[in-house]
C-alpha positions in Angstrom: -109.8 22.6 -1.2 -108.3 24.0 1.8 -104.6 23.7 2.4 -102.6 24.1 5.9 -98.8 25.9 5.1 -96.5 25.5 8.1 -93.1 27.3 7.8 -91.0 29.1 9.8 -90.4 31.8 7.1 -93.0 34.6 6.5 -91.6 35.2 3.2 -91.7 31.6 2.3 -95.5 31.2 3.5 -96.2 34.2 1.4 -94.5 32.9 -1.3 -96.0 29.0 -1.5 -99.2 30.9 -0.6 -99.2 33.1 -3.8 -98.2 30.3 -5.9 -101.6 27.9 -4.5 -104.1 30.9 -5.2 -101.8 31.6 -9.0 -103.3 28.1 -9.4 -106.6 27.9 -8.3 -106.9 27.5 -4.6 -107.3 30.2 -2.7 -108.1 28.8 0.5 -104.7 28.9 2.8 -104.4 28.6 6.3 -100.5 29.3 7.9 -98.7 28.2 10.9 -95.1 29.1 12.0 -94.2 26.0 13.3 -94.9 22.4 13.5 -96.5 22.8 17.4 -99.0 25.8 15.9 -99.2 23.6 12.5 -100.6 20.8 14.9 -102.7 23.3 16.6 -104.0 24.5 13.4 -105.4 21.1 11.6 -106.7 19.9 14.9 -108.9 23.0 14.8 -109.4 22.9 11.1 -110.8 19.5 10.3 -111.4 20.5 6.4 -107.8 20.7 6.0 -107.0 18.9 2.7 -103.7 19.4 2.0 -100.7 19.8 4.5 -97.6 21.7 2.8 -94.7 21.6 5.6 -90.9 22.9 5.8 -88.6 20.4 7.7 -86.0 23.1 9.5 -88.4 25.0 12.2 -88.0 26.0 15.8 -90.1 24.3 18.7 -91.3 21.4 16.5 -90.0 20.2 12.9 -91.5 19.6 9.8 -90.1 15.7 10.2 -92.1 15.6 13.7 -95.1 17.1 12.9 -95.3 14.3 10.1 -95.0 11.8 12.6 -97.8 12.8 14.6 -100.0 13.9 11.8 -98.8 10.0 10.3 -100.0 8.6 14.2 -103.4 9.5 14.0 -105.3 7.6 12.1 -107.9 10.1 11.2 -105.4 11.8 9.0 -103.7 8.3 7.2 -105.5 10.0 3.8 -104.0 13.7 4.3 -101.9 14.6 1.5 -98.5 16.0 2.8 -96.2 17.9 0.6 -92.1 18.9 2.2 -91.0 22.2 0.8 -87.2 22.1 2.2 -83.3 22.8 1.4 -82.7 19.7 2.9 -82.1 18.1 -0.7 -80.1 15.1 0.0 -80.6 11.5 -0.5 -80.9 10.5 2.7 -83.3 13.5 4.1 -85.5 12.7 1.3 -85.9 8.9 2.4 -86.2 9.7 5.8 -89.3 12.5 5.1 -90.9 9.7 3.1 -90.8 6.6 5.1 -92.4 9.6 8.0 -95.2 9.7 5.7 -94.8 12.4 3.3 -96.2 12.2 -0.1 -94.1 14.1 -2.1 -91.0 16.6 -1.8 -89.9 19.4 -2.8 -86.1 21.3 -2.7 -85.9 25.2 -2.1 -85.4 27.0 -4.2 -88.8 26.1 -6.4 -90.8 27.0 -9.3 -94.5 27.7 -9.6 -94.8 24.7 -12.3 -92.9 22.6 -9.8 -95.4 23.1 -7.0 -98.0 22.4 -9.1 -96.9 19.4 -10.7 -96.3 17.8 -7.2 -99.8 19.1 -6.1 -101.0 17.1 -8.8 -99.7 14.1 -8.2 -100.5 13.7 -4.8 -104.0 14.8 -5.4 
């Protein structure tokens, strides 16, 4: 299963990166940002699994969800929001974009996986 992680933080790429491949999948591609995150699963068509953080320059994780969500080729593709934008209202906004599940910085390895999991 390959997975797509776009964030604007090395540290956090490394980090959700590590945790995939501490629980079995060890295929992880990376993008900076939401315009290189489109780049990347338009080149990448055996992308499975799109993990995305909302707050990044050039083009957000909320946009790139919308234009991942317009195509219909990708109406199927998982997509999981790893963001500190916890509130209420961020979190209904990600999911009527299309996002399958969310997740609030900071997280745990379990939680990762158990939202994984449910989406898959």
């Amino acid at each position: 299963m390959k997975f797509l992680v776009v964030d604007d933080s090395s540290t956090m790429r490394r980090i959700i990166k590590n945790t995939l491949v501490r629980i079995g999948h060890s295929d992880v591609i990376e993008a900076e940002d939401g315009v290189e995150g489109w780049k990347m699963l338009e080149t990448n068509s055996d992308v499975e699994v799109l993990i995305t953080d909302w707050n990044m320059p050039n083009m957000n994780g909320l946009e790139l969800v919308q234009k991942v969500r317009a195509e219909s080729k990708y109406a199927d593709l998982p997509i999981i929001m790893v963001t500190t934008e916890g509130g209420k209202t961020e979190v209904i906004t990600a999911l009527k974009a299309g996002v399958n599940n969310y997740i609030v910085k900071p997280f745990t390895p379990p939680v990762l996986k158990e939202k994984l999991e449910a989406v898959l």
